[in-house]
C-alpha positions as CSV (number, residue, x, y, z in Angstrom):
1,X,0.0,0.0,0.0
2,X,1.2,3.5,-1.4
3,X,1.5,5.9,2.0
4,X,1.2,8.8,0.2
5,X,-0.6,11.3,0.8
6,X,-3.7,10.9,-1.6
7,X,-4.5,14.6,-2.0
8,X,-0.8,15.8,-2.4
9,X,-1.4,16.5,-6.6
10,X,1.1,17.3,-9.0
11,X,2.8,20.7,-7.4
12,X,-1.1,21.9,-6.1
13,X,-1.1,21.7,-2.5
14,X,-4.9,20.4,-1.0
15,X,-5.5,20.0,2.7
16,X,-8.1,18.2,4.2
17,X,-11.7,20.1,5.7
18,X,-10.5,19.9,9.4
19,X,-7.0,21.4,8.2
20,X,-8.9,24.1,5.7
21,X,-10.6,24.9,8.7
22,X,-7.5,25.4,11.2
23,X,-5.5,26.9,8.5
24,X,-8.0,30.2,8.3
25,X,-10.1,29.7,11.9
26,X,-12.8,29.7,9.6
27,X,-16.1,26.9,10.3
28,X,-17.0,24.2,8.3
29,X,-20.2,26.1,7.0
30,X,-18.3,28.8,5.5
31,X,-15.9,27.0,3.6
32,X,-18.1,24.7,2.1
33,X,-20.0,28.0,1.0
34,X,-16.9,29.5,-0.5
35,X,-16.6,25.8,-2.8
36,X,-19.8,26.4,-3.8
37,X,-19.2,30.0,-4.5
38,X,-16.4,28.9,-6.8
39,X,-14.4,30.4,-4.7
40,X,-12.1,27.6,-3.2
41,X,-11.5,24.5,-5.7
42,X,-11.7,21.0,-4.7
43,X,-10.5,17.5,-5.4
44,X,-11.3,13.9,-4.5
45,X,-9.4,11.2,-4.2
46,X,-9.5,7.3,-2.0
47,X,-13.1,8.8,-0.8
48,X,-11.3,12.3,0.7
49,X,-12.0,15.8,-0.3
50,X,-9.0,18.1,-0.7
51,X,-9.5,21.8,-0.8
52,X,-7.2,23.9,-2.6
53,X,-4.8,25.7,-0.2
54,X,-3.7,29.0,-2.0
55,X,-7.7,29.1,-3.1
56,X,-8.5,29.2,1.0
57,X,-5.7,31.5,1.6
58,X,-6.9,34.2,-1.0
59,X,-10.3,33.6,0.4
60,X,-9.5,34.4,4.1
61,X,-8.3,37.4,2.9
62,X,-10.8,38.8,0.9
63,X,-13.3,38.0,3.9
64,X,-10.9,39.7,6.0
65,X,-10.7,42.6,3.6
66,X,-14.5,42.9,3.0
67,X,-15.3,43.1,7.0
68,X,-12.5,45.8,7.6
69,X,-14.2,47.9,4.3
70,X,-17.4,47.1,6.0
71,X,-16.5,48.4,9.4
72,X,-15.5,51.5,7.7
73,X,-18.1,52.6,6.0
């Protein structure tokens, strides 16, 4: 059996849901609202969902931009 890590994809880094969410303190809800936004892009592989880490990263900070512009206004 191939230890690998099954989302590790060509030079595209994915992380798994529980590390999406420690990665940007962000809940589970809102993440899978950015992939269905388009927002963050997804893989499968073996059965487990990877979730595109630059994708989450650009993500948190647009959120964090918007609620700073928000507060501002």
């Amino acid at each position: 059996m191939n230890d690998a890590d099954p989302l590790d994809v060509d030079s595209d880094q994915y992380v798994t849901l529980a590390e999406a969410q420690r990665r940007t303190s962000r809940s589970r809800r809102t993440i899978l609202r950015w992939v269905k936004a388009g927002t963050v892009r997804t893989i499968e592989r073996q059965g487990l969902r990877g979730f595109h880490l630059a994708d989450l990263v650009d993500a948190e900070a647009s959120a964090h931009y918007n609620a700073a512009r928000t507060r501002k206004q």
